[in-house]
C-alpha distance (Angstrom), angle and dihedral (degrees) to the residues before:
residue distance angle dihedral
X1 . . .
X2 3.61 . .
X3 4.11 122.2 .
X4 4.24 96.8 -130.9
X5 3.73 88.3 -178.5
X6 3.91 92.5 58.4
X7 3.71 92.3 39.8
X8 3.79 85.5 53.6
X9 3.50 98.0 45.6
X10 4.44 87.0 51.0
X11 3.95 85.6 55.1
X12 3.54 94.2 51.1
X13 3.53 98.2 34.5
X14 3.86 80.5 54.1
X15 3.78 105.5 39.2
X16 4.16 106.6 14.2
X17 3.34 129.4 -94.7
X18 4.24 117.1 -29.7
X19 3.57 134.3 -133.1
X20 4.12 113.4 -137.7
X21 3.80 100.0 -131.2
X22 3.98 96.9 -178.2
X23 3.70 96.6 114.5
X24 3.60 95.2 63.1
X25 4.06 93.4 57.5
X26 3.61 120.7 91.8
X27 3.87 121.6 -113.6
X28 3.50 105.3 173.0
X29 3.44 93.5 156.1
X30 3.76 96.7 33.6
X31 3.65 100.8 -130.4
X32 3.97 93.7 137.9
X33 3.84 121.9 111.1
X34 3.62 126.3 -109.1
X35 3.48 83.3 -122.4
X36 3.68 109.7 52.8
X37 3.48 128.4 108.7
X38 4.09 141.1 173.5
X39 3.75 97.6 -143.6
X40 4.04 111.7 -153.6
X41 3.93 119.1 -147.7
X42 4.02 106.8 -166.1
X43 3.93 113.4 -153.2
X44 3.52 112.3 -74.2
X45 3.91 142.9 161.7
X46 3.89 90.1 -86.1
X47 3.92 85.6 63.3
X48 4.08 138.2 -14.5
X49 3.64 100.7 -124.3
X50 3.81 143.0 71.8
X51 4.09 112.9 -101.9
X52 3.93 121.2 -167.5
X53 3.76 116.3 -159.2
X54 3.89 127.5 -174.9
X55 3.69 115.1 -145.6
X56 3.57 128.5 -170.6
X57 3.46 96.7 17.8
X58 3.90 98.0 130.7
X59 3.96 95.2 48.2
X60 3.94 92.8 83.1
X61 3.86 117.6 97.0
X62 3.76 105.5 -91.2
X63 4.14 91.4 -122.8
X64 3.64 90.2 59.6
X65 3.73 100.8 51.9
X66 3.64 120.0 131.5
């Protein structure tokens, strides 16, 4: 099993501090795992553009992936 917290930590350590975006996906069938996220990385002095980073989104049982 993955560590999320340490994966998150190497993202941020990486490319600042992240924004957890998962509330503004839609799940109308609610299919995604409690432990997915869609990290956002504003512009920063590490880098000058936006990055988006899923996290946790190999943790779910493979029979129910989206």
């Amino acid at each position: 099993m993955y560590n999320l917290e340490l994966l998150k930590q190497h993202l941020e350590t990486n490319w600042g501090t992240s924004t957890d975006k998962k509330g503004q996906i839609p799940d109308p069938i609610k299919k995604m795992s409690e432990d997915f996220s869609v990290l956002e990385f504003t512009p920063s002095e590490k880098h000058d553009f936006w990055i988006y980073s899923t996290l946790g989104m190999s943790t779910d049982n493979p029979a129910n992936l989206i």
